[in-house]
Steps between C-alpha positions, in 0.01 A plus 500: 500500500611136505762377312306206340263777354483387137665799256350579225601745135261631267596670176198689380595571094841618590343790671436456826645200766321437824734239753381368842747432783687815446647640834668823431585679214860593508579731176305631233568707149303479194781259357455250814354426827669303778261285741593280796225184510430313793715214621833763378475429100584801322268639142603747228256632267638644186305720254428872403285791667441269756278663830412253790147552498437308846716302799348424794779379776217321755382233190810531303274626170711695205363645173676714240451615193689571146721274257581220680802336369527211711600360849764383669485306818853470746607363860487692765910549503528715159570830612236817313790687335612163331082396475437846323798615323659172429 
């Protein structure tokens, strides 16, 4: 995918977010999941019950579902146990 792809976040009613320009997933729980987006930026989604409901790696696609509680968006140099437990 090329890194002037434009990213995109949508926040369906708190219950379900759907992101573009995701390229891996890196952690998940039902408190949080960890993605790595294109271009090295980091996201963390925070909520409760949360399931990923669809990622597809070859057009960088993500949906989950639950309470979404918000997003957070980080450079590529914050390190996951800092990102998710910090």
């Amino acid at each position: 995918m090329e890194e002037s792809a434009v990213q995109s976040v949508v926040i369906e009613q708190q219950k379900k977010i759907s992101m573009t320009c995701v390229e891996s997933v890196d952690a998940f729980t039902a408190q949080q999941i960890g993605l790595t987006l294109t271009g090295g930026g980091r996201a963390i989604i925070s909520g409760e019950g949360l399931k990923i409901i669809n990622f597809s790696k070859s057009n960088g696609n993500f949906c989950a579902a639950g309470k979404v509680d918000g997003v957070k968006f980080a450079d590529k140099k914050m390190k996951i146990a800092k990102r998710l437990f910090g």
